[in-house]
BABAFI-781677 format. One line per 10 residues: their letters; for each residue x, y, z of N, C-alpha, C, O, CB. Coordinates in pm, whole numbers, plus 32768, in hexadecimal, padded with zeros to 4 digits. Glycine has a CB too. Example, Ala and Ser with C-alpha at 12.3 -4.5 7.8 and 13.67 -1.06 7.14 Angstrom:
# residues 2
as) 8527:7DC7:830C:84CE:7E3E:830C:8528:7EB6:830C:8590:7EB4:834E:846B:7E41:8389  8505:7F1F:82C4:8557:7F96:82CA:850A:8003:8313:853D:8072:8324:8580:7FC4:823C .
This chain:
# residues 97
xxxxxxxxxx) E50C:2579:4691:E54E:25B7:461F:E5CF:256D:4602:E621:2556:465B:E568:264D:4639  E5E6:253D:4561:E662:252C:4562:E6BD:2594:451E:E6BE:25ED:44C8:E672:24B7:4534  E726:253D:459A:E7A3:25C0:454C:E848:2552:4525:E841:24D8:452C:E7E1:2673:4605  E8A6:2584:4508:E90C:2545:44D1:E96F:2583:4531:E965:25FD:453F:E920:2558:4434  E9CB:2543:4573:EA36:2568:45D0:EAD9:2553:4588:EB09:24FD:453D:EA20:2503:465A  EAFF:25AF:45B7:EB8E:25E4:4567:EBE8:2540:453E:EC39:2550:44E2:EC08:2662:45F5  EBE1:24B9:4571:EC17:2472:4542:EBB4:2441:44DA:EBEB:2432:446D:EC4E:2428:4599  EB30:2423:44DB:EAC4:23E7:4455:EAF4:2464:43D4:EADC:246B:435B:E9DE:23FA:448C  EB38:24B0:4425:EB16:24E9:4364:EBAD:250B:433A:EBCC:253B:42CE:EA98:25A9:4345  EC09:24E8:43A5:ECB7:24C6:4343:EC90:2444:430C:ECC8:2422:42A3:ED6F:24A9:43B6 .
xxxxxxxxxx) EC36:23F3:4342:EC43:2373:4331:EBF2:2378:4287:EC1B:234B:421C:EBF6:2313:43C0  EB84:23B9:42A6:EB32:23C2:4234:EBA4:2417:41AB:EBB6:23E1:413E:EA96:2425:426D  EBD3:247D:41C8:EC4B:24B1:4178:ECB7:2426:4146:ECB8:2406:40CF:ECA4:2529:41E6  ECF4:23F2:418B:ED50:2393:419B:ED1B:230C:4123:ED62:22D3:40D0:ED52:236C:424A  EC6D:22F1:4146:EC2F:22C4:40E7:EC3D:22B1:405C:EC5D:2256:4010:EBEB:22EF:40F0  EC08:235B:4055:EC1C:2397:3FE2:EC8D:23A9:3FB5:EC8A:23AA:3F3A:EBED:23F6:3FDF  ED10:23BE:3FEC:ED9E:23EF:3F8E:EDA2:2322:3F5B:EDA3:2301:3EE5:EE6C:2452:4021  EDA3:22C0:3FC6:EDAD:2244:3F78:ED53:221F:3EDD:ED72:21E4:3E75:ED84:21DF:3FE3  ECD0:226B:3F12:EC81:224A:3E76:ECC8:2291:3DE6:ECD3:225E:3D76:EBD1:2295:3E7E  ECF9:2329:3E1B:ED27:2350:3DA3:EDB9:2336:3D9A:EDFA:2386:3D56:ED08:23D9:3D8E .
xxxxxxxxxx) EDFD:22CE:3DD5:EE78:229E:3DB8:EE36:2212:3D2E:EE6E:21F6:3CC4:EED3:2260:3E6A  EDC8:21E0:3D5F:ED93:216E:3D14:ED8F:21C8:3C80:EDD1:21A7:3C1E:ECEE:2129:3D57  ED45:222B:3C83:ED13:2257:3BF0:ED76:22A2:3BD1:ED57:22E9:3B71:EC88:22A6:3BDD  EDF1:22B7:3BFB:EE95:22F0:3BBC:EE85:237C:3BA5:EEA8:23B8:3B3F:EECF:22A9:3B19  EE3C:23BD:3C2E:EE45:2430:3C59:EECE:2482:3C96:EEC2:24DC:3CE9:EDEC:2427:3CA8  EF1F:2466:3C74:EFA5:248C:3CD9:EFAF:250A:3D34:EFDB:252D:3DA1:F021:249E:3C81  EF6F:2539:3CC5:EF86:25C8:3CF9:EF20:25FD:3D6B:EF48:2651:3DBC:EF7B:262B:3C7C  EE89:25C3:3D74:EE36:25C8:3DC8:EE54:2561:3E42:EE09:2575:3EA1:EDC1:25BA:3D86  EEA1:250A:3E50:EEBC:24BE:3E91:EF2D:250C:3F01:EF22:2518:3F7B:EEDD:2450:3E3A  EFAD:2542:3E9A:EFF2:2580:3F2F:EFDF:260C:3F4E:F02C:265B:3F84:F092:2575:3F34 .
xxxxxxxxxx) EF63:261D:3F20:EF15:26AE:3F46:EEC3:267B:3FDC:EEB7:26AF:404C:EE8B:26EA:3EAE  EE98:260A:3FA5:EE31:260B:403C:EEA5:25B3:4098:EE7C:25B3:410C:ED6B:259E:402B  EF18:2571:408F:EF5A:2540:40DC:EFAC:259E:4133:EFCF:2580:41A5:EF96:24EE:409D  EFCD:2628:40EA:EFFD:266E:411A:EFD0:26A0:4185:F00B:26A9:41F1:F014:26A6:40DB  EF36:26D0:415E:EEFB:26EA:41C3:EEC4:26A5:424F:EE94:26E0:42B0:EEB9:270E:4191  EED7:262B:423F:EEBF:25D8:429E:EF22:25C1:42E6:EF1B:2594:4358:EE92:2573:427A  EFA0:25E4:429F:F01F:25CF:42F4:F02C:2683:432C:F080:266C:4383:F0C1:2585:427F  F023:26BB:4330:EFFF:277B:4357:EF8D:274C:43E5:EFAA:274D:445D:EF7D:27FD:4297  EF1D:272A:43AD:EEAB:2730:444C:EEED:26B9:44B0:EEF8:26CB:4529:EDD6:26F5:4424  EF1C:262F:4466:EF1E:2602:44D4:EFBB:2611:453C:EFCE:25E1:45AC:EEEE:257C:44B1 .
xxxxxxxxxx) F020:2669:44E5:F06B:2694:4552:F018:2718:45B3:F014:2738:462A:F0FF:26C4:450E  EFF7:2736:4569:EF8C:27C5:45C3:EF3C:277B:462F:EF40:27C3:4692:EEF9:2824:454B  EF09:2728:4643:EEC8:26F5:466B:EF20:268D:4700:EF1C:268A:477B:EE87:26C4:45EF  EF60:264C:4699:EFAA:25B3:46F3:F052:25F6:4714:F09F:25D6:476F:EFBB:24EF:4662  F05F:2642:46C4:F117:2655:46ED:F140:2622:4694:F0F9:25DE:464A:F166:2613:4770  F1CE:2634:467F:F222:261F:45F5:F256:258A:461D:F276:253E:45C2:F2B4:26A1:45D4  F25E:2564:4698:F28D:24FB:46D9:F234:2475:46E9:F252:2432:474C:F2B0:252E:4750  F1C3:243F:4690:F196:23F5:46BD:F175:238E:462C:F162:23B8:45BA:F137:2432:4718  F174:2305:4657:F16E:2291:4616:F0EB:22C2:458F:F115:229D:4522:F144:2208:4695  F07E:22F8:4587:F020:22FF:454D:F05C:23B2:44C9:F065:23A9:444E:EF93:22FE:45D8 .
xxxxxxxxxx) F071:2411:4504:F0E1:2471:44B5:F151:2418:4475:F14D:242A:43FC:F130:24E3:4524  F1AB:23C7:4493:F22B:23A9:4448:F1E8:233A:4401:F23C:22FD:43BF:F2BD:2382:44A4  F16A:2306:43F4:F151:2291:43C1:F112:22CE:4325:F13D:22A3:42BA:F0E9:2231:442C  F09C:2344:4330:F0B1:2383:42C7:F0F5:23CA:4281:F0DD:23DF:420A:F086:23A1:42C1  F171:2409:42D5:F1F4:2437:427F:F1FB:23D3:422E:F1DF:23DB:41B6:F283:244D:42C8  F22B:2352:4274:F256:22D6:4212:F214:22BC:417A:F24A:2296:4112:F233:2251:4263  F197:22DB:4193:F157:22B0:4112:F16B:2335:40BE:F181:2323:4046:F0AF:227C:4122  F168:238F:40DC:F162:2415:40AF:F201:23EC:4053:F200:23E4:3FD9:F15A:24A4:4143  F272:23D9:409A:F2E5:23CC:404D:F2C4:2354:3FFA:F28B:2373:3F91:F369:23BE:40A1  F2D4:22DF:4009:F2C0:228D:3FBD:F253:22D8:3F1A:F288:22E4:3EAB:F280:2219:4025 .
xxxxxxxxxx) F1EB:22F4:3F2E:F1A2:2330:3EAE:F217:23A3:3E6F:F220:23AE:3DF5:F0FA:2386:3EE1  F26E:23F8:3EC9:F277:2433:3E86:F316:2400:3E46:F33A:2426:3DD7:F250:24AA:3EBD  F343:23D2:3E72:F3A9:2359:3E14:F38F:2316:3DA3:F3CB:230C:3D38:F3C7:22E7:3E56  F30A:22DC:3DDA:F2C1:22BD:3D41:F2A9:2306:3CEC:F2A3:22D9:3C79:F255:2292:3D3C  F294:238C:3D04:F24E:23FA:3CA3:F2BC:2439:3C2D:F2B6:245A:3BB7:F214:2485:3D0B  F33D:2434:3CB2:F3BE:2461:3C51:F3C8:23F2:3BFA:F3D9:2414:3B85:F458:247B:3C9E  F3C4:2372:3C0F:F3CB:22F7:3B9F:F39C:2342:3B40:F3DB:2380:3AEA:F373:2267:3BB1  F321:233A:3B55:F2B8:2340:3ACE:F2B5:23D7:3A9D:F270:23EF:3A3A:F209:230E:3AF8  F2F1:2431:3AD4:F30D:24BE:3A95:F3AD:24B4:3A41:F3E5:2510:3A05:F30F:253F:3B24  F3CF:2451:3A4F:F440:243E:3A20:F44F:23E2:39AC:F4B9:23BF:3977:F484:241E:3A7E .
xxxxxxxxxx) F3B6:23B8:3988:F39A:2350:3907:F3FF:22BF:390A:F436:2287:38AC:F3C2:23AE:3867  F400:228D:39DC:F41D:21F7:39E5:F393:219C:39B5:F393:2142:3961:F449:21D1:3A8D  F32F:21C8:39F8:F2D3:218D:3A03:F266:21E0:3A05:F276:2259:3A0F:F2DF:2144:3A5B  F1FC:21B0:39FC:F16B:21DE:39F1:F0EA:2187:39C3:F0D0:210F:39BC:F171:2245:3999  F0AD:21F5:39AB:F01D:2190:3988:F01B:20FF:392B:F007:2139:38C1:EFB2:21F4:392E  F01F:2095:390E:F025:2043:38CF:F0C9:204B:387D:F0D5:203D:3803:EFA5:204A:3889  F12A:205F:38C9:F1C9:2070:3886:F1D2:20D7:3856:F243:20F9:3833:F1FB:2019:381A  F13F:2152:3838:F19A:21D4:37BA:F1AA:225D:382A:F158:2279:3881:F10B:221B:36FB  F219:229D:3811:F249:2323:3856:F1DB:2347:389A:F171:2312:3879:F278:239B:37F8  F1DC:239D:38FB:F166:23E9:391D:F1CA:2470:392C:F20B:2476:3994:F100:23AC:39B1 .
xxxxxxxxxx) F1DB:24E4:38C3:F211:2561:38F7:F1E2:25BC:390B:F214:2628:38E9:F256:258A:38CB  F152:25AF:395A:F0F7:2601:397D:F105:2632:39D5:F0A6:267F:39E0:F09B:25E3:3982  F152:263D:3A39:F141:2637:3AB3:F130:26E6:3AE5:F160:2743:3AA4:F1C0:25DC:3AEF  F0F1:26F3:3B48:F09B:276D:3B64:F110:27E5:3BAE:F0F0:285B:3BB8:F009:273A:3BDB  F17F:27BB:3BD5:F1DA:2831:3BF3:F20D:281A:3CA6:F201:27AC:3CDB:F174:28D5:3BD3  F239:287E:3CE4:F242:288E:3D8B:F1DA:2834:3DBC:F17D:2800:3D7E:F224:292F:3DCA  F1FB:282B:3E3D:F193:27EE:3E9C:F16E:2896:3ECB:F1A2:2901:3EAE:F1DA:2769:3F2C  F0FB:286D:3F21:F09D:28EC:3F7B:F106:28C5:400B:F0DB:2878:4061:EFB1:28C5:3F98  F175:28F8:4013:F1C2:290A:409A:F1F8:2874:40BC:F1F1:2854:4133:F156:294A:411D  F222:2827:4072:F251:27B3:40A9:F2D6:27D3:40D8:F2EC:277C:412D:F24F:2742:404C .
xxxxxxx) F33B:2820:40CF:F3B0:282C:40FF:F3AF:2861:4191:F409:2857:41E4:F3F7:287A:40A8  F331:289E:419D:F31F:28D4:425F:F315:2876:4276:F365:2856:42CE:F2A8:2930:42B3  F2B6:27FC:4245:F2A5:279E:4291:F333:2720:42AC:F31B:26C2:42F8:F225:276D:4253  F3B5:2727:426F:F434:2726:4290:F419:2665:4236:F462:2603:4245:F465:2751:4364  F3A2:266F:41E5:F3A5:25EA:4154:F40D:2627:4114:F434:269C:4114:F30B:25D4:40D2  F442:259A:40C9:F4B0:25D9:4057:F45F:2542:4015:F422:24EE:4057:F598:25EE:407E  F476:2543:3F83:F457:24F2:3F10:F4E5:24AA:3F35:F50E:244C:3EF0:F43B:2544:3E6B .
């Protein structure tokens, strides 16, 4: 039988938040980053190289996001002031933009 073990499917998640960074998903992107940064401190501890490595990207997008909610940049140079609102608990997780 196959089955998928708790790192194949952050990894498989992790996948996926990069694909919908490609198709200028933002908002689905630090939805599932969030969550990947939530299990794998649950999992690994708040203290470890693989947790602070997806914080990292998690901030970085969301630096970018304020750019482009802020009509610096976006899709092909025009505003994007779409942007979808709060994160789902990013401030427990002690991210700041």
């Amino acid at each position: 039988m196959w089955t998928l073990s708790y790192a194949d499917t952050l990894g498989i998640y992790s996948n996926l938040a990069g694909a919908y960074d490609a198709m200028g998903r933002m908002d689905s992107v630090i939805e599932l980053l969030e969550f990947i940064v939530r299990m794998k401190e649950e999992k690994l501890g708040t203290i470890n190289t693989d947790v602070d490595d997806e914080k990292r990207r998690l901030t970085e997008l969301l630096k970018e996001s304020e750019r482009i909610e802020k009509g610096i940049s976006g899709l092909h140079g025009l505003a994007c002031p779409s942007w979808p609102g709060p994160s789902l608990g990013r401030e427990k997780l002690g991210i700041k933009a």
